[in-house]
Steps between C-alpha positions, in 0.01 A plus 500: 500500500422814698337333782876320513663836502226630745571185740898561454484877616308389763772287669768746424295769681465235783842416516631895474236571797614197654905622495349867592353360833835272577756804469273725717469231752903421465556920558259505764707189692852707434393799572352362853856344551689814448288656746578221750864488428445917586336462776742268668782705410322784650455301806857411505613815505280653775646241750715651750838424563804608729904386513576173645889359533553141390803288456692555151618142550512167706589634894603241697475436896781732633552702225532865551303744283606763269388784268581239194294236665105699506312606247178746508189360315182635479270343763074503514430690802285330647705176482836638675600202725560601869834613557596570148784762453379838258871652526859431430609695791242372760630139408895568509523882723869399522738314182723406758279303741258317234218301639524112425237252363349278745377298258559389155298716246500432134515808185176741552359362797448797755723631782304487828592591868477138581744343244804757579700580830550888657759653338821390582372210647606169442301194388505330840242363766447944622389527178279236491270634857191642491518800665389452910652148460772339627672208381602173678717181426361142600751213486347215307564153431289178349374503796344841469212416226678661246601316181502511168471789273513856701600896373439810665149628511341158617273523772524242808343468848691422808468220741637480808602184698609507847430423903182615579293414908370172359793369316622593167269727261474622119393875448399710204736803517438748220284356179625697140817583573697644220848386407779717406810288477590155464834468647572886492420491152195754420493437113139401419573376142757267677344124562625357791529106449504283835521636891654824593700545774288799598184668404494877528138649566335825560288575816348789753745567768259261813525237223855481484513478876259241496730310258812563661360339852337214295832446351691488810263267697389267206526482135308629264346354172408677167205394284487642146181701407286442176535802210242743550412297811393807777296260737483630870610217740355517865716393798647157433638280810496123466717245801556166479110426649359723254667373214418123607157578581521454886251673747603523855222504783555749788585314780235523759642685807365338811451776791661358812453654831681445808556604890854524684519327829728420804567163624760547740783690412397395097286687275316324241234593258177327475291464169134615603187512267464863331270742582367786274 
């Protein structure tokens, strides 16, 4: 009987040790949590931040912004998008000439340089140029290359097809041209379903002169440019021998010499072999 009672205490010792060594483990998990949930927060609240504006609500293309329309939010530092806006009055210096949203911009998405126009500028192809740039128009067709599905900010290069010494020619203009407008219409979130009547583009001033004279003395073809595509295209030229694979031999120029002389009251010229 007391070796029962000696065996039972035994267990229960085992057992009570056993729950002993579970809790201290269990404390020693929650307190390690609590310091990790502390030590994050800590983190957290060493990070840096500064003001950034960002739309209160949906903007769309066109729009003009006002006081009731930004919000300031707290922004990490060192994550401030380029162009952001840190001040009411550096993004609207003047109620009564608001700047306009170039684009559309949905609730809490930030204000940037690029997305609005000057202020009191309208949404329009000015608004649209990078600055040094100037913008030209290019009258299109289907027989210009372009079809399909276009909007503003597409990138095309530009053929052109004219007269050239040997007969007619094909010439790579300008490769990555950015558009502006389709039609006079700069809104980027508009799709553009089937051919435009024009196509509006940016380009440096010798481009546009370039353009105009390739307009006036051929026509000129768009081709559209891949997303994200930023290849750099040599000097393309292709005629009708190039593109059909024809080589042309130099003609072999035959040196012919001659000497003038009288026969009577006639002069004539006699073929003589050449001398070096």
């Amino acid at each position: 009987m007391r070796v029962a009672q000696i065996g039972i205490l035994g267990v229960g010792l085992a057992l009570a040790g056993f729950g002993v060594f579970m809790a201290q483990d269990y404390v020693k998990q929650t307190e390690a949590a609590i310091a990790a949930v502390q030590a994050s927060n800590a983190n957290r609240a060493s990070i840096e931040t500064v003001d950034v504006l960002v739309a209160a609500r949906a903007l769309r293309y066109g729009e003009p912004i006002r006081n009731m329309d930004v919000q300031v939010v707290a922004w990490p530092a060192n994550a401030v998008p380029p162009g952001a806006f840190h001040d009411l009055e550096e993004l609207i210096p003047d109620p009564s000439r608001p700047r306009v949203a170039l684009r559309a911009m949905e609730p809490m998405e930030p204000l940037l340089a690029i997305k609005v126009s000057e202020p009191g500028q309208p949404a329009g192809i000015a608004a649209m140029l990078t600055p040094g740039m100037r913008a030209f128009t290019i009258r299109v067709d289907q027989n210009s290359g372009i079809s399909g599905t276009l909007r503003p900010s597409d990138t095309v290069d530009i053929y052109w097809t004219g007269r050239g010494q040997d007969g007619e020619i094909t010439r790579l203009l300008s490769s990555n041209v950015r558009i502006i407008a389709l039609d006079e219409n700069a809104d980027q979130d508009r799709t553009f379903n089937g051919v435009p009547r024009s196509v509006t583009i940016e380009a440096l001033p010798e481009m546009v002169a370039s353009l105009a004279q390739g307009q006036s003395t051929g026509r000129l073809s768009l081709s559209l440019v891949g997303l994200d595509d930023d290849t750099a295209l040599s000097q393309i030229q292709v005629d009708a021998d190039a593109m059909l694979g024809i080589e042309r031999r130099a003609e072999q120029v035959v040196e012919r010499c001659t000497v003038r002389t009288r026969r009577g009251a006639e002069v004539v010229m006699i073929e003589i072999p050449c001398t070096n």
